[in-house]
matplotlib code that plots the C-alpha trace (Angstrom):
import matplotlib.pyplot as plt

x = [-62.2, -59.6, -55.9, -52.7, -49.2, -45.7, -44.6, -44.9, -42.0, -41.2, -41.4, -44.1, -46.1, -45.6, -46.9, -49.9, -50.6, -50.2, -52.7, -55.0, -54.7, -54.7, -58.3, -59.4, -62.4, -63.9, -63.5, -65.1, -67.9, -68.7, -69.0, -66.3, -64.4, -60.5, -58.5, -54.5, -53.5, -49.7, -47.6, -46.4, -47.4, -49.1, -45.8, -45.1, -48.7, -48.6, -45.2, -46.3, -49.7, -48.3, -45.2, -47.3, -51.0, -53.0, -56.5, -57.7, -57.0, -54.1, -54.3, -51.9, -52.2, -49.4, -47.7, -48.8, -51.0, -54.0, -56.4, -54.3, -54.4, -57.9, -57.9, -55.0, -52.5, -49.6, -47.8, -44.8, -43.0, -39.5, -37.4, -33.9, -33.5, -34.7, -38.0, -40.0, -43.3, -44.5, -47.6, -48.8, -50.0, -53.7, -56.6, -60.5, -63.6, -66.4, -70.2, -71.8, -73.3, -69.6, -69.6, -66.5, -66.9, -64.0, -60.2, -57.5, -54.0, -51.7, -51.8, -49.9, -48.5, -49.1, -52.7, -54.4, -56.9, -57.2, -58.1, -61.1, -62.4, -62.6, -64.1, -66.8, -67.4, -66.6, -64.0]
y = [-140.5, -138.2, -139.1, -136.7, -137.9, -135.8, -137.3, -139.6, -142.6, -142.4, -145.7, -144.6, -143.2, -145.7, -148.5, -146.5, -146.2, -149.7, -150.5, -148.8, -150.2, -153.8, -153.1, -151.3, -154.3, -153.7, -149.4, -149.8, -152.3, -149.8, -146.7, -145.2, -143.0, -142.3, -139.3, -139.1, -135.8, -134.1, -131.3, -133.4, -132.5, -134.3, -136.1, -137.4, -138.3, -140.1, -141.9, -143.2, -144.1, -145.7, -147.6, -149.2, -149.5, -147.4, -147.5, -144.0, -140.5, -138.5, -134.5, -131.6, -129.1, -126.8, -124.7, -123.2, -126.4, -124.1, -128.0, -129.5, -126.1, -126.2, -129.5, -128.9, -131.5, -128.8, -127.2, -127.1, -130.2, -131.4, -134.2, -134.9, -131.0, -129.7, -127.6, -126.7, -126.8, -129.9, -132.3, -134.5, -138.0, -137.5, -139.0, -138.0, -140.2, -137.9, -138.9, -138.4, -134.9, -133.5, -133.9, -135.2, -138.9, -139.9, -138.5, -139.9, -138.4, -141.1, -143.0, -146.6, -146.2, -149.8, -150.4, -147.4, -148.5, -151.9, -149.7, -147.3, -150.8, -152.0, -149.1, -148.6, -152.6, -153.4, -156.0]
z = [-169.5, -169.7, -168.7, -168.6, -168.6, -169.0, -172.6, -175.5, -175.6, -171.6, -169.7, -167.3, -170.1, -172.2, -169.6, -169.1, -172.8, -173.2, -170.4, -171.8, -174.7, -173.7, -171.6, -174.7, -175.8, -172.3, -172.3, -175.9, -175.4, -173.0, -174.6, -172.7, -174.6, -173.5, -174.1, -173.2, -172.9, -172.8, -174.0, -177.1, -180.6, -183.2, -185.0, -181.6, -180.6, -184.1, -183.7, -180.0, -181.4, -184.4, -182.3, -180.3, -181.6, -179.4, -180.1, -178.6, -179.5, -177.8, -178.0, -177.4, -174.7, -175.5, -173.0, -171.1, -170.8, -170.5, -170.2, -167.7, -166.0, -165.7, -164.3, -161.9, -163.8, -165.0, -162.2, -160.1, -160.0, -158.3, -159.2, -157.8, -156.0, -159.5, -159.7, -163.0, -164.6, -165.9, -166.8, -164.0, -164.1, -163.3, -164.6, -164.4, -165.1, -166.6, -167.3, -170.3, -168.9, -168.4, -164.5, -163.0, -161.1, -160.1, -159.9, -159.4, -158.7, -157.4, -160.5, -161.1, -164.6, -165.3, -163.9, -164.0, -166.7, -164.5, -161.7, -163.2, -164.8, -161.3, -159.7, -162.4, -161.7, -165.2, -164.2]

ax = plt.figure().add_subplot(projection="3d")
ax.plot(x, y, z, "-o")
ax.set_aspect("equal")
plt.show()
């Protein structure tokens, strides 16, 4: 499972961190493996992990974002009239063969891991 979100310490980000790592007994005990993804670099990924116990590996897709490109989740954004290029809140469910099973692009910062647990039927 791969998840990517705009950056380390935000309060969106840091809810869905944290719900991941509060479902993280039932991701584990089922061999599912989870991967957070944004443009931050290690020391940050560290500090975030480190601040707030985060079980699972965060990685660094510098810009330009050439991952999140691939998967369509670093692009054109807008917020209050203002337009630029940033990292979107997507998430993916991959099997163990690589192939994609789920995505999901309107993501709830505070459930999302509540929600693939659910639709995998593991809750």
């Amino acid at each position: 499972m791969i998840y990517f979100y705009p950056k380390d310490q935000t309060p969106g980000c840091t809810k869905e961190a944290c719900n991941f790592r509060d479902r993280w007994e039932v991701f584990a005990a089922n061999q599912i493996k989870v991967l957070g993804i944004s443009k931050d670099g290690a020391l940050s990924h560290l500090k975030f992990i480190q601040k707030y116990d985060l079980p699972y590996t965060l990685l660094t897709d510098a810009e330009p974002c050439p991952v999140a490109t691939k998967y369509e989740s670093y692009g054109l954004k807008k917020f209050m009239g203002r337009e630029y290029m940033g990292m979107m809140r997507h998430t993916f469910v991959i099997d163990t063969q690589g192939k994609i099973e789920a995505i999901y692009l309107k993501v709830k910062a505070d459930s999302m891991a509540n929600q693939i647990l659910t639709d995998l039927g593991l809750d």
